[in-house]
N, C-alpha and C positions, 0 to 999 in steps of 0.2 A: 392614788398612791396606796400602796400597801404594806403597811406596819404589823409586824409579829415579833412577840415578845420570843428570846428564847434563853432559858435557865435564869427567868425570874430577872431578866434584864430588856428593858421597850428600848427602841427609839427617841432619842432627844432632839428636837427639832427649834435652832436658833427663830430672830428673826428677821422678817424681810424674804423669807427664803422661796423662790419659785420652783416647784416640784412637780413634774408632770406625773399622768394620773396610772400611768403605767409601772413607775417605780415599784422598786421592793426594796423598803429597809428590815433586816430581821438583828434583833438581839442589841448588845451594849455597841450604839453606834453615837456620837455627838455630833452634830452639824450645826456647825456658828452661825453668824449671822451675816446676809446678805448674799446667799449662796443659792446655786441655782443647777437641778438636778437634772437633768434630759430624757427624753423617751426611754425604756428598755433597762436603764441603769439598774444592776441589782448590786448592793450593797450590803454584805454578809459576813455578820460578826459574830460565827459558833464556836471561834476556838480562843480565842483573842478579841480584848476591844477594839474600835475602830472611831480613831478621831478628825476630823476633818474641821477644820481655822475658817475663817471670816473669809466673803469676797470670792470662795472656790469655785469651780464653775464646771461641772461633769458633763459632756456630750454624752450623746446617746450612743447606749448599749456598752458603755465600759462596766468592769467588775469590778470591784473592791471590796478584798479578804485580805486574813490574815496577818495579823500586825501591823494592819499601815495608819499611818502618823500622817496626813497632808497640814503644813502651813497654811497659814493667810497670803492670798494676792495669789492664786494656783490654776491654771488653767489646764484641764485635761482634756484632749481630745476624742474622737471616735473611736468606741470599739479599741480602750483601752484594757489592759488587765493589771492592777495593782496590789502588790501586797507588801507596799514598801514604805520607808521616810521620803517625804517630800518637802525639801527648804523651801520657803515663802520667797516668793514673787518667779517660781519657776514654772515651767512649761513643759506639758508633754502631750507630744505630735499624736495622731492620727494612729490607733493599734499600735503601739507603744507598750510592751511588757517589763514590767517591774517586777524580778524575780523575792519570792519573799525575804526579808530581812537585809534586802538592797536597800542605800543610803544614797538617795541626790540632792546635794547642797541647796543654798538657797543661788537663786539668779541664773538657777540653769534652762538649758533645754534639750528635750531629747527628742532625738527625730524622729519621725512615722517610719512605724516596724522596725524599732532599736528593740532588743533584749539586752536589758542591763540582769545578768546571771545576781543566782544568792549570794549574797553577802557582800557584793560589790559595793566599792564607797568613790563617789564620783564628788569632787570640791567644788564650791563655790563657782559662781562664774567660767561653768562647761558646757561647752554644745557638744553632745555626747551620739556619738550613730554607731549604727553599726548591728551585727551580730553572730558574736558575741559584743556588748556596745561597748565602744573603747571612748575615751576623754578625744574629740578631734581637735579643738582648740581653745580659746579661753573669749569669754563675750567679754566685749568692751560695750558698756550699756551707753556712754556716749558716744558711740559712733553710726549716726544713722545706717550703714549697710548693716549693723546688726540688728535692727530694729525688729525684724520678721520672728527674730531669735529669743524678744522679749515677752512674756507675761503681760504686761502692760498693756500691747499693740494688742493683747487680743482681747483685756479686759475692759479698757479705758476707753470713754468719746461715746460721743451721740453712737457710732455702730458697733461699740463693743458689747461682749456677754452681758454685762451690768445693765446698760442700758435695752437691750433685748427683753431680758428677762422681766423687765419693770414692764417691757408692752405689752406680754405676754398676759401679766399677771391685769393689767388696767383691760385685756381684753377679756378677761376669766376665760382663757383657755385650758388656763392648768390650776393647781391648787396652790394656796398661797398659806402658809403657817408663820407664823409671829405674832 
């Protein structure tokens, strides 16, 4: 991993946290505890801090700048780009873009290759596509057909992120800070 201070502000790193050795965190970034960073991730806080909750789980090669705010219980997909609010226990698909100062509630999901534009404020409990990404329905978290649609499905259980990243880190392939 790679840590650079910038304008007198480092990287804060929670713990428990699995961080491959390729990352880049630069400037006022906080990362909670039990969160788990992926290949390629570069996370970039020169204009704006950059906060990130407990339990988040970043695939490889997303970016995150610019005003963004992630909750706890958050799964981010591949080759995402964010510069937004993200409500806890929400998800976003596979290159999924978060235009800055865009707002996605908590219990959402956004589908692979949505653009949610700036300023955009998407509520609670939305499966959101599209783009420009528009609200397509509303998740009912007890209904298993929406299960694909939850945070959970991809954090929780012997094959979720959580438990990945714990094998990861018991195999020392990547760096582990806490």
């Amino acid at each position: 991993m790679i840590t650079k201070a910038y304008n007198g502000k480092s990287p804060r790193i929670g713990k428990n946290c699995m961080i491959a050795d390729s990352v880049v965190l630069i400037g006022d970034i906080e990362i909670g505890d039990d969160c788990s960073i992926w290949p390629g991730v570069v996370i970039r806080s020169d204009t704006t801090p950059i906060r990130i909750g407990n339990n988040v789980h970043i695939e490889e090669n997303s970016i995150l700048h610019t005003s963004t705010h992630i909750e706890d219980n958050v799964m981010i997909g591949h080759g995402c780009c964010i510069e937004a609010f993200v409500g806890h226990d929400s998800m976003i698909a596979n290159t999924a873009s978060l235009m800055p100062l865009s707002r996605i509630g908590a219990y959402c999901a956004v589908a692979a290759g949505s653009t949610v534009l700036d300023q955009a404020v998407m509520p609670d409990y939305s499966f959101i596509t599209g783009s420009p990404a528009k609200v397509h329905s509303t998740i009912d978290p007890d209904n298993p057909k929406h299960a694909m649609r939850l945070a959970r499905t991809y954090l929780d259980g012997e094959r979720g992120m959580r438990a990945l990243a714990q094998e990861y880190l018991r195999q020392g392939i990547w760096d582990w800070k806490g």
